[in-house]
C-alpha positions as CSV (number, residue, x, y, z in Angstrom):
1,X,0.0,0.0,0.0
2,X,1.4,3.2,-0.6
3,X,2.1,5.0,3.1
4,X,5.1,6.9,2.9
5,X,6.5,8.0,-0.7
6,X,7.8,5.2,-3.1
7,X,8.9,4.8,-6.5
8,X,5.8,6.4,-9.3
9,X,3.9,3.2,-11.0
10,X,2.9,3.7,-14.5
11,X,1.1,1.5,-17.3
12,X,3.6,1.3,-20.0
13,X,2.2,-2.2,-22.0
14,X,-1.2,-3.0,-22.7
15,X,-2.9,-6.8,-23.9
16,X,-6.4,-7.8,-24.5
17,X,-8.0,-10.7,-25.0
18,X,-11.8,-10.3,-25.1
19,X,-15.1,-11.2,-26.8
20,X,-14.9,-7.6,-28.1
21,X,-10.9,-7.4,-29.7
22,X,-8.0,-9.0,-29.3
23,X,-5.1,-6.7,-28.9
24,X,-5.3,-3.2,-27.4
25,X,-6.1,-1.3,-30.5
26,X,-8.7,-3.4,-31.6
27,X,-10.4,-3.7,-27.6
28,X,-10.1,0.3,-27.5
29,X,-11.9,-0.4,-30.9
30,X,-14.6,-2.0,-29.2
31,X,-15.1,0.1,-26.6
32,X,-15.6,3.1,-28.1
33,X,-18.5,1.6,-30.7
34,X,-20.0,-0.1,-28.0
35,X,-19.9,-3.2,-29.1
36,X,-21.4,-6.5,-28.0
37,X,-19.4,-10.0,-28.0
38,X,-22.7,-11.5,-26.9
39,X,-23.8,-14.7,-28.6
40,X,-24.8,-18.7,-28.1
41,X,-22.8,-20.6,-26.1
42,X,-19.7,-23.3,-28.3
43,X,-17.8,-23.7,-25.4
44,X,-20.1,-26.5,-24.1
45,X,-23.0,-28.4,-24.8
46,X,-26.2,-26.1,-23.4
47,X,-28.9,-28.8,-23.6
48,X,-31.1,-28.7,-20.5
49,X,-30.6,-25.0,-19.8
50,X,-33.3,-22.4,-20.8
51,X,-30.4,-19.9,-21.2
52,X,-27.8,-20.3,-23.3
53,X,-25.8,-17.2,-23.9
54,X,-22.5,-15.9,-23.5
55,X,-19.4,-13.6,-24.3
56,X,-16.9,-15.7,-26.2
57,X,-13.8,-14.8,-27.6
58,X,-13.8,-15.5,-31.2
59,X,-10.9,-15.8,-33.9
60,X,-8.2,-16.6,-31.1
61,X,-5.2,-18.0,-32.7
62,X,-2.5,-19.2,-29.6
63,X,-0.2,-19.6,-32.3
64,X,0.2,-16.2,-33.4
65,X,1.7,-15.3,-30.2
66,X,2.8,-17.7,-28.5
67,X,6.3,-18.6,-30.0
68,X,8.1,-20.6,-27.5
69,X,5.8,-23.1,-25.4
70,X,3.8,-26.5,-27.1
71,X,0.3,-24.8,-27.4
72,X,-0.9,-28.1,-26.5
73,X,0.5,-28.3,-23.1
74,X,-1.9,-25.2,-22.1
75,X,-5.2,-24.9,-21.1
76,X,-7.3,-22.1,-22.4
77,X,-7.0,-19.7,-20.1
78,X,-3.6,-20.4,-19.9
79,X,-3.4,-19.6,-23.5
80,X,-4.8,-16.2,-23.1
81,X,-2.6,-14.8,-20.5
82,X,0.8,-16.0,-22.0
83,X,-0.9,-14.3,-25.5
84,X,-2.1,-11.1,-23.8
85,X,1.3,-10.9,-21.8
86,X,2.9,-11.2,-25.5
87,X,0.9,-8.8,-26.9
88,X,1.7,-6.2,-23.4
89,X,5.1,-6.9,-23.5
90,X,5.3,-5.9,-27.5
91,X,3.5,-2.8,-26.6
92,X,5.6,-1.6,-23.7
93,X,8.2,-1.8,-26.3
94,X,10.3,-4.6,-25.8
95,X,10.8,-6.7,-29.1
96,X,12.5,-9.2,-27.7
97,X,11.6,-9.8,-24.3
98,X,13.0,-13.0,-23.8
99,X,16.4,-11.1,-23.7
100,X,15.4,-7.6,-22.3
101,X,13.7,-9.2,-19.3
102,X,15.5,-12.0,-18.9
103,X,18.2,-11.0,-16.7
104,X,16.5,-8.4,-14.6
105,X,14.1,-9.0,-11.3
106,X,10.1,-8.9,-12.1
107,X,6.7,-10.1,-11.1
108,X,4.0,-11.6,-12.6
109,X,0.9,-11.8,-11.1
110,X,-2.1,-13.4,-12.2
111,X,-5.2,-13.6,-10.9
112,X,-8.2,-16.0,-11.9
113,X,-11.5,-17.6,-10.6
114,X,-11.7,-20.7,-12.7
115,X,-8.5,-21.2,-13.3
116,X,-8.3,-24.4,-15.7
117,X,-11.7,-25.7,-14.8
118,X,-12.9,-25.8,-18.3
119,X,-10.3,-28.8,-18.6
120,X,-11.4,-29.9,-15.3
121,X,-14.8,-29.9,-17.2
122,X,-13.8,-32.2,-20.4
123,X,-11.7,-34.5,-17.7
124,X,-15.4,-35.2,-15.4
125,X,-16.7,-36.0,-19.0
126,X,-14.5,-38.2,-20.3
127,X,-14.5,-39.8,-17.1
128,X,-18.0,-40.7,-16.7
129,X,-18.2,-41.5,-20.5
130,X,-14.7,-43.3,-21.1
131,X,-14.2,-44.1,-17.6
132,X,-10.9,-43.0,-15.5
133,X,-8.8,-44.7,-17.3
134,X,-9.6,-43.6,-20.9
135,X,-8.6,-40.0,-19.4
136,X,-6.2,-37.6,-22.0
137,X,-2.7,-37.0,-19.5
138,X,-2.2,-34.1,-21.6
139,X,-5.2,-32.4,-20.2
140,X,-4.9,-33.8,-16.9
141,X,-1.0,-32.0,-16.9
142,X,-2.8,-28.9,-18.1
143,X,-5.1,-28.3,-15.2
144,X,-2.8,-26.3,-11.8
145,X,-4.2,-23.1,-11.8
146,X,-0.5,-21.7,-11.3
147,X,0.6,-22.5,-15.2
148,X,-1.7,-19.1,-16.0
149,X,1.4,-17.2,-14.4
150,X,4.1,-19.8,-14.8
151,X,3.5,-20.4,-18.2
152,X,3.8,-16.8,-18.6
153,X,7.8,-17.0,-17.3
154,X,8.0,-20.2,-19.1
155,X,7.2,-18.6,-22.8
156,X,10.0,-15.4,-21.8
157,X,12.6,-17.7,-19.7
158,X,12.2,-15.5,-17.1
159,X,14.9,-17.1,-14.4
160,X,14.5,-14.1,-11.9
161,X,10.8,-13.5,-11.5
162,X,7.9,-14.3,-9.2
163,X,5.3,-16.1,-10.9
164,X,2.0,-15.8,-8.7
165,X,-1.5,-16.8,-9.2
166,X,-4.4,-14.7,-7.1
167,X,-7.6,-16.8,-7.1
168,X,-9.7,-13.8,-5.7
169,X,-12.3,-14.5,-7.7
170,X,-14.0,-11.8,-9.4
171,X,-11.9,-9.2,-8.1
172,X,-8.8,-10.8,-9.0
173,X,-7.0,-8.9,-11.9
174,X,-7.6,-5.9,-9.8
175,X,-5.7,-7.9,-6.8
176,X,-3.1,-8.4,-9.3
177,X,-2.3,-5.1,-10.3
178,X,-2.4,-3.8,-6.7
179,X,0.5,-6.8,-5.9
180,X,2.7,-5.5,-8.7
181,X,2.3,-2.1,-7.7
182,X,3.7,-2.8,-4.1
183,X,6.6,-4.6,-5.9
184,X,7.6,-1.8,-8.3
185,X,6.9,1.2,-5.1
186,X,9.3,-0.5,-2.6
187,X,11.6,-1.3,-5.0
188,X,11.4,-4.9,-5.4
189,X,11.2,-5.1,-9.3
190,X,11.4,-2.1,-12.1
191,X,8.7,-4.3,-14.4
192,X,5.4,-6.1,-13.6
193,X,3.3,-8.4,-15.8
194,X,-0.2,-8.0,-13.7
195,X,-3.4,-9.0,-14.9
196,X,-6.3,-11.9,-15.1
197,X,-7.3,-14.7,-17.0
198,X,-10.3,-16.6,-17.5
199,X,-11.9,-18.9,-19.9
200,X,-15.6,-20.2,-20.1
201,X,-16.5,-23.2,-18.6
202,X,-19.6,-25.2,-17.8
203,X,-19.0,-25.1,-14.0
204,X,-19.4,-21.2,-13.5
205,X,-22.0,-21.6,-15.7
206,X,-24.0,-23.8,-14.0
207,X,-23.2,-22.1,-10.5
208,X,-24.6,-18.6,-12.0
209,X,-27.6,-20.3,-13.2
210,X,-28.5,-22.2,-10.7
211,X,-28.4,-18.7,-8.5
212,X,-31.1,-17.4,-11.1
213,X,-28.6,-14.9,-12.2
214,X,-27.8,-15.4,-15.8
215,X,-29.6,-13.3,-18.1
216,X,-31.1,-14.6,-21.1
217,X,-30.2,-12.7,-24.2
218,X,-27.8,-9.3,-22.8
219,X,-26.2,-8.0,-20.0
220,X,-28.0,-4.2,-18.7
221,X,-26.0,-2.8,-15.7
222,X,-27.9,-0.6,-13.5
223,X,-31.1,-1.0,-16.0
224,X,-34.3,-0.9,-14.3
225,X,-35.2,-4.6,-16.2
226,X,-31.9,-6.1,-15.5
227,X,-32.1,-9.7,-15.9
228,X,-28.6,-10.8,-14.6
229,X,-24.8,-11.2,-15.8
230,X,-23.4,-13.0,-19.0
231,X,-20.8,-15.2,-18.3
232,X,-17.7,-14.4,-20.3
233,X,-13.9,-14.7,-20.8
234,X,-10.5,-13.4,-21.4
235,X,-7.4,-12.0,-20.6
236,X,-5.6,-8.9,-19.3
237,X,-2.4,-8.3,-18.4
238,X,-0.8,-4.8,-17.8
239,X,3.2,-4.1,-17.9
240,X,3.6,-1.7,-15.0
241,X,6.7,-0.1,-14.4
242,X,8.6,2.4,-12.2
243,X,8.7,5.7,-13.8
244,X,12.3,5.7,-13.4
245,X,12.8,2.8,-15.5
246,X,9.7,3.8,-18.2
247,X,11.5,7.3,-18.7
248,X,14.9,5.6,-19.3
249,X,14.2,3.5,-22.4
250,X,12.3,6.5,-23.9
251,X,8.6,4.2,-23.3
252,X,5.0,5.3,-24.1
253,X,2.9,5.8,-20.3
254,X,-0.6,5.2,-20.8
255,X,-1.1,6.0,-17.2
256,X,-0.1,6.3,-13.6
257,X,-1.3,3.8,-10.5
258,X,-1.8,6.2,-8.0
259,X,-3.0,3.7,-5.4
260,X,-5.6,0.5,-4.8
261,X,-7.3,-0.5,-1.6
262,X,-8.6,-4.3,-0.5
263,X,-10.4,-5.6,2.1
264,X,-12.8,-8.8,2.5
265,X,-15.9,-8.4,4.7
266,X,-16.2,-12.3,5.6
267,X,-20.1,-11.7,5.6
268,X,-21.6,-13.5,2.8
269,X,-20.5,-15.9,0.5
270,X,-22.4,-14.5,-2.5
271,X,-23.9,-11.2,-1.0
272,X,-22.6,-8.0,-1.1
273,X,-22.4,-6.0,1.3
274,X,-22.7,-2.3,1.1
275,X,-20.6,-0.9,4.1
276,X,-17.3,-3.3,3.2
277,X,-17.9,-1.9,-0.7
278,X,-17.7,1.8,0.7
279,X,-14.8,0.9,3.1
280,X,-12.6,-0.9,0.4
281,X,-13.4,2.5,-2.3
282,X,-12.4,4.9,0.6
283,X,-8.9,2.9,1.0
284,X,-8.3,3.5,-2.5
285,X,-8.8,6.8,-2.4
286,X,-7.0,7.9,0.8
287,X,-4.1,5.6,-0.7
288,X,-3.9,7.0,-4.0
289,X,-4.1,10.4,-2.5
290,X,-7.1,11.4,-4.0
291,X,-10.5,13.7,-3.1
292,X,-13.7,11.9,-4.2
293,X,-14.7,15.3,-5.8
294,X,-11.3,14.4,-8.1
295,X,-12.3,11.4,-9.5
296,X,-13.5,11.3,-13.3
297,X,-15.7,8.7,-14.1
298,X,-16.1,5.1,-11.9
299,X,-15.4,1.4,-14.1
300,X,-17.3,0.0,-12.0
301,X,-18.6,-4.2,-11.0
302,X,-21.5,-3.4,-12.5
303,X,-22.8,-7.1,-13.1
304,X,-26.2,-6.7,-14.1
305,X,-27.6,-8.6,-11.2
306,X,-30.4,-6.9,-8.7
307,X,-28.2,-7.0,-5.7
308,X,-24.6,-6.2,-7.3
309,X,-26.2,-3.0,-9.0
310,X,-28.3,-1.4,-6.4
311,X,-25.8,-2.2,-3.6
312,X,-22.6,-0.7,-5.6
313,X,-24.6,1.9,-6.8
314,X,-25.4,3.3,-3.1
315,X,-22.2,2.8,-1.9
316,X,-20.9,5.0,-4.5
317,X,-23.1,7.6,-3.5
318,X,-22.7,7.3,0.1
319,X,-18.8,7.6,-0.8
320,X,-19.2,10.3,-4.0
321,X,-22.0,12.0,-3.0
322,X,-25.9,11.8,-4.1
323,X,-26.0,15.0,-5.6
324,X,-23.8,14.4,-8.4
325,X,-21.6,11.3,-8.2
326,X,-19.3,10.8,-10.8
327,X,-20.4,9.0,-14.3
328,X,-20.1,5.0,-13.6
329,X,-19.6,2.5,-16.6
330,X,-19.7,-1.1,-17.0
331,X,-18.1,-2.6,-20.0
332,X,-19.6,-6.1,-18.8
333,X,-22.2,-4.9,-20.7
334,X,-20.4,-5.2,-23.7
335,X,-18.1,-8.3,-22.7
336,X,-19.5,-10.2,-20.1
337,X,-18.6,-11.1,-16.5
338,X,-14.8,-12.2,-17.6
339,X,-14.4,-13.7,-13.9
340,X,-10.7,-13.2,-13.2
341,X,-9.9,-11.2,-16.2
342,X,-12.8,-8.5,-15.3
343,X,-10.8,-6.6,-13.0
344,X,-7.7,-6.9,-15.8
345,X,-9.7,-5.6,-18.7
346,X,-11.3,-2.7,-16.8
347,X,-7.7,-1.4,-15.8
348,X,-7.0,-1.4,-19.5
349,X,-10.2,-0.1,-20.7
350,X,-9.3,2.8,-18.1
351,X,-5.6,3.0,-18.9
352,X,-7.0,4.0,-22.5
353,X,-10.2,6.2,-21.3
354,X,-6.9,8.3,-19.6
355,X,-5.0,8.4,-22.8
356,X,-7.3,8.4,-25.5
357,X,-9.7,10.9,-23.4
358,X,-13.1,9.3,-23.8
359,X,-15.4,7.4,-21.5
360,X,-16.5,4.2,-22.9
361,X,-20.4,3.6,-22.8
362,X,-22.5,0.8,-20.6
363,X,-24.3,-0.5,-23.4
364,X,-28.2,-2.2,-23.7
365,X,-29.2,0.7,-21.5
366,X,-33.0,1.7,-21.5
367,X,-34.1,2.9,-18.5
368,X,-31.8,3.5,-15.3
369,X,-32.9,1.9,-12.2
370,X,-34.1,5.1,-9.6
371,X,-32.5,3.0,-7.1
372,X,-28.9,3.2,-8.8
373,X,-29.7,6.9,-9.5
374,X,-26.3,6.9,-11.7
375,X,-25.3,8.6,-15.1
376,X,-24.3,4.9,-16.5
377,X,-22.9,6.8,-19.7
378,X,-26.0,4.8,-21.8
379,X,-24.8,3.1,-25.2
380,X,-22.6,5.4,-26.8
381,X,-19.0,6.6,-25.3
382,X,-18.6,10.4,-24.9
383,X,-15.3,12.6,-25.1
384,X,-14.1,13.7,-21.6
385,X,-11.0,15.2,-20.4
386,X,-10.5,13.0,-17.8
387,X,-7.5,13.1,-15.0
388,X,-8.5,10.2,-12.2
389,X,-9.8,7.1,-12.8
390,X,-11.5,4.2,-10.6
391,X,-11.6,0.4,-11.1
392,X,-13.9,-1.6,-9.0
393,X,-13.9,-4.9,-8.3
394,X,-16.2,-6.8,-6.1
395,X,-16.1,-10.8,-5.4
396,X,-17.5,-13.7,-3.8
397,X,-16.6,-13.9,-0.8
398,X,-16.7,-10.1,0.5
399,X,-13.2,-9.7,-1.2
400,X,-13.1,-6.3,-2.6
401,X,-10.2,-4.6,-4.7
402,X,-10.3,-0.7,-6.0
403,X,-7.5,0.8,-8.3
404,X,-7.0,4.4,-8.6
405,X,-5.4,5.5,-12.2
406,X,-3.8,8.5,-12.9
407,X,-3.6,10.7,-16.2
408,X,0.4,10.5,-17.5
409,X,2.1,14.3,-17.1
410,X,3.6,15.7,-20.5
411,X,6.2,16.7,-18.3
412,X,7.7,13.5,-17.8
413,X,8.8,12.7,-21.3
């Protein structure tokens, strides 16, 4: 946590995989048009279930990017993160990361909810199909939810870093960025690959379902005829960096982390709860160092369920303010509830609201729920000249996680 002065974090590599674009340009793409990745479900056979869809990623080609592991030896979400940390590492400007990194101290921090469960999924089948001994070894190898962050040192040969996997559930990738910010500010490492990963998977699924919380055809945060989340998946990862070491090889700074707060209320194992949401977003803020009145616009949870919605939406105004709160997005709305990668994607989708000065839109939005009572930004991104930035992200579980970004100074270059 920040507490006394440290070393300046800042976003200098950005990559996406999502239902909407893969790659940064092409999710920044997507966010601005507002589109949807919403479709049926070919992930898994849906018979049986009176709702069947979902935000998948199409037209992902592992072998485009990743160069140096057997694609075959990793799972799906596994796949994502070593791709999306190809495609950050690219964009933080190091073309050959396998030598630049190689030999220097760095973290990587992943975090997930499923982890490989959608091979976990095939391995149940073929069991009760095939029976136990019929089961693919290959698979079976594939499954430790650590190989989304080892895998990622594995594809760089990266002898000297910390490869660590945060199961934090939905708040995960925002848990991961707040680790690799405490290891840049106290001097630990000069570069961080932080983010989530998450693929879809019959399991989750069925869990959401069987809650009543999936919604049949779209996702409408803090719509008054919200009908639940879509379940999606993805991958995020962020190269953060110390400013020192960003302003020495001449890199592009999409933004600074000013601070993130956590907490976990222990309450409720799928509940949230309002007062540990409002303490968790006022840690943030007093450890970024930033007024409530300073804060641009609000990424926020934004599920689409009844109680995520109204319960976030109060606690923002008991934080913010009820007169005039500041503008709160969800971009589930366009790519589903990525699980892990949620909290991931946001910080990019934020990283490039900062520098690309827009405010992407929460899409499917008819008519706002008077008890949210928030300007959701409704189906089309606007221009803004925005300076502070905040990511929720709220799990089962009570764990909460809340990132502060910053707008990068001209001055620095």
């Amino acid at each position: 946590m920040r507490g006394e002065p440290g070393r300046r974090v800042v976003v200098t590599g950005l990559g996406a995989v999502s239902g909407i674009g893969i790659g940064a340009a092409e999710f920044l793409a997507g966010l601005r048009a507002g589109k949807s990745a919403a479709g049926p479900i070919t992930a898994f056979d849906t018979e049986g279930f009176d709702r069947s869809t979902a935000c998948e990623v199409k037209d992902f080609e592992p072998d485009r990017w990743i160069r140096n592991l057997d694609v075959r030896t990793l799972g799906r979400a596994s796949r994502f993160s070593v791709a999306a940390s190809r495609m950050a590492v690219a964009d933080a400007g190091f073309p050959e990361p396998e030598s630049a990194l190689r030999d220097i101290p760095c973290l990587i921090s992943v975090g997930t909810t499923d982890g490989e469960s959608r091979d976990l999924d095939h391995l149940v089948e073929e069991e009760v199909d095939l029976g136990p001994e019929r089961m693919d070894p290959t698979v079976a190898r594939r499954v430790p939810a650590g190989r989304l962050s080892s895998a990622i040192a594995q594809e760089f040969g990266l002898t000297r870093a910390e490869a660590v996997t945060l199961p934090t559930a939905c708040a995960a990738g925002n848990y991961a960025v707040g680790y690799g910010y405490d290891a840049i500010r106290g001097g630990d490492v000069d570069v961080a690959l932080c983010g989530g990963a998450d693929a879809l998977c019959r399991k989750t699924f069925t869990g959401f379902y069987r809650l009543g919380t999936i919604a049949p055809e779209r996702c409408q945060p803090f719509d008054k005829d919200r009908k639940g989340i879509l379940t999606g998946e993805g991958a995020g990862i962020l190269v953060l960096e110390s400013l020192e070491s960003a302003l020495a090889r001449g890199a592009r700074i999409y933004a600074e982390v000013l601070g993130y707060g956590l907490n976990c209320d222990a309450d409720h194992p799928v509940a949230p709860n309002q007062d540990s949401v409002v303490r968790c977003m006022r840690l943030a803020l007093e450890n970024a160092r930033v007024k409530p009145d300073e804060v641009d616009f609000i990424s926020a949870h934004g599920t689409g369920t009844k109680a995520n919605d109204i319960t976030e939406a109060r606690a923002i105004r008991q934080v913010f303010g009820d007169t005039a709160p500041p503008r709160t997005v969800s971009i589930k709305s366009m790519i589903g509830h990525s699980m892990g990668a949620a909290g991931a994607l946001a910080s990019i989708a934020c990283s490039l609201a900062l520098t690309e000065g827009f405010i992407p839109p929460t899409i499917n939005h008819e008519h706002t729920d008077p008890e949210c009572g928030l300007d959701c930004v409704p189906n089309q991104a606007v221009a803004a000249d925005l300076k502070v930035v905040q990511n929720n992200g709220l799990a089962f579980g009570g764990n909460n996680a809340v990132v502060i970004f910053g707008k990068a100074r001209a001055d620095w270059s």
